[in-house]
C-alpha positions in Angstrom: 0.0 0.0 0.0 0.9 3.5 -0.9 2.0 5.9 1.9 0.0 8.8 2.4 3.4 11.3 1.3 4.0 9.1 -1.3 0.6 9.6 -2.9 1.0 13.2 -2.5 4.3 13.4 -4.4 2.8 11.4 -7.2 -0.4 13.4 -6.9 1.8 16.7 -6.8 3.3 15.1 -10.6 0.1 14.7 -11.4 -0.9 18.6 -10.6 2.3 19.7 -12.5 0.8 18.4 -15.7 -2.7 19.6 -14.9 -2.9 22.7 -13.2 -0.6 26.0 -14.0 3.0 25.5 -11.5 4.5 29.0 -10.4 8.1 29.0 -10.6 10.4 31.6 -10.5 14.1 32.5 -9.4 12.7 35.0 -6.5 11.1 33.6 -3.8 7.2 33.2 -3.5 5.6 34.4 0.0 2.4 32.5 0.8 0.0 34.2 4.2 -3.5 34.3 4.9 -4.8 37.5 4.3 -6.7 39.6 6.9 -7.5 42.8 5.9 -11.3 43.5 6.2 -12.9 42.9 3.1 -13.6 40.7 0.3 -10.8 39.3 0.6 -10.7 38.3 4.2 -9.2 35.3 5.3 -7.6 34.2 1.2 -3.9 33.0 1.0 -2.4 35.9 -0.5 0.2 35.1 -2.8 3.6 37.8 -2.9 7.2 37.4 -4.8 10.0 39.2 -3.6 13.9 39.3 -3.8 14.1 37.9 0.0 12.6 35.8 2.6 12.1 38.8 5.1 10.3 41.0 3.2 6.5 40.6 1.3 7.0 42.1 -1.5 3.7 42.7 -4.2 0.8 40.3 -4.3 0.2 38.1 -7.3 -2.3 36.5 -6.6 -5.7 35.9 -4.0 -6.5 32.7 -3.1 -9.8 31.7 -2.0 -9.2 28.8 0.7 -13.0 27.3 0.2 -12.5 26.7 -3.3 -8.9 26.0 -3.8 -6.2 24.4 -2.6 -2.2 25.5 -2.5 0.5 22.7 -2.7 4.0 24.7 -2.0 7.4 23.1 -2.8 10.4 24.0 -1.0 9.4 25.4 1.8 10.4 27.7 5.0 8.1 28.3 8.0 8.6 32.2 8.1 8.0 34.4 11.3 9.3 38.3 12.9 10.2 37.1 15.9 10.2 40.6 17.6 7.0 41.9 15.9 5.3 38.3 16.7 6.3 38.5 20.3 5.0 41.7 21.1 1.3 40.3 19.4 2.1 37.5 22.0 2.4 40.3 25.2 -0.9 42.3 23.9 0.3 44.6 20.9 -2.3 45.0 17.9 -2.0 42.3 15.3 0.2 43.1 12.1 1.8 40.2 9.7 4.4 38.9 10.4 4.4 35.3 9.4 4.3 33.6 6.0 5.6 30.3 4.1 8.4 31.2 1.7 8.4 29.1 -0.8 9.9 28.4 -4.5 7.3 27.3 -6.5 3.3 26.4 -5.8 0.6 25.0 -7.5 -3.2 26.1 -7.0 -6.1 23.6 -7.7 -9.8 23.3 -6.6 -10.4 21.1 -3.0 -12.0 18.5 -4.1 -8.7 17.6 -5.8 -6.8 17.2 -2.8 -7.1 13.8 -1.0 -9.2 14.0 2.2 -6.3 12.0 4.0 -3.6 14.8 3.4 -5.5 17.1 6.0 -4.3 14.8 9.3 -3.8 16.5 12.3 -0.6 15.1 12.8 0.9 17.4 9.9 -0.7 20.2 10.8 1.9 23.5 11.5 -0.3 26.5 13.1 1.1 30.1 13.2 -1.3 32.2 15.9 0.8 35.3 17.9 -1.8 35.4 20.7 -1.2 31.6 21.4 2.5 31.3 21.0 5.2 33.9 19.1 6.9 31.1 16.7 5.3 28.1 14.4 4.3 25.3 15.9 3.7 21.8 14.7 0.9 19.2 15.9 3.7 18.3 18.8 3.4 21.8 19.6 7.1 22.2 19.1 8.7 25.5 17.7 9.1 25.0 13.7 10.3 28.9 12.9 12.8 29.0 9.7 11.6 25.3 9.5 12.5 24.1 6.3 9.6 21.3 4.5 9.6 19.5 0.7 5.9 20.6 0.7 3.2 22.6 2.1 -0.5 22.0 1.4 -3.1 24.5 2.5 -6.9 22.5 3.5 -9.6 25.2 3.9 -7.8 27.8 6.1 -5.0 25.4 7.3 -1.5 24.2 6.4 -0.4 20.3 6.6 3.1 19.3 5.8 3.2 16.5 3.4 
């Protein structure tokens, strides 16, 4: 029988040839968006030239209807500014998955198995400053082969 990453590697081959694969030489910056708005609560999608900074959004994604799969991936967190969120301070981003290339297709085309609680990785400054995995341990600057987003949450494949 095929193991559950397994299946997701092949099914990620499978994606490559059906769905549209962003690659590029800079690096792609993947956060949920929470801005009021239409818009609340998409991944939104950013390039830049560095893993520290945003940069300008390519792309919304709406997390009811589609799914991400990231390759290459690094849990991404501002210690300081996620800290002081932690003590009180007014939330601001400061956490995203840096990533070098992603793939966006519809739910119902990602295997109900991949969302297991055991992969999950959470990112919430008023619960705890850094990443943290289903173990709770810290995962900041984390590095992963692949990143799924499931609804509004992120699994590691």
């Amino acid at each position: 029988m095929q193991s559950i990453r397994d299946a997701c590697v092949t099914y990620l081959c499978h994606c490559r040839n059906t769905y549209k694969t962003h690659t590029m030489a800079k690096a792609f910056k993947i956060r949920r968006n929470l801005k009021k708005g239409s818009e609340y609560g998409f991944f939104q999608v950013s390039v830049s030239d560095t893993n520290s900074k945003l940069g300008e959004t390519i792309e919304m994604v709406n997390p009811e209807t589609h799914s991400i799969v990231m390759q290459e991936c690094i849990l991404w967190n501002v210690r300081g500014t996620s800290t002081r969120i932690y003590e009180g301070a007014y939330k601001e981003r400061c956490a995203w998955v840096v990533c070098t290339d992603y793939v966006v297709m519809p739910q119902s085309d990602i295997d109900s198995d991949i969302a297991d609680g055991r992969n999950e990785l959470v990112f919430n400054p008023r619960l705890s400053p850094t990443w943290l995995d289903a173990e709770m341990n810290d995962v900041d600057k984390t590095q992963y082969e692949s990143i799924v987003t499931v609804n509004k949450e992120l699994f590691k494949l």
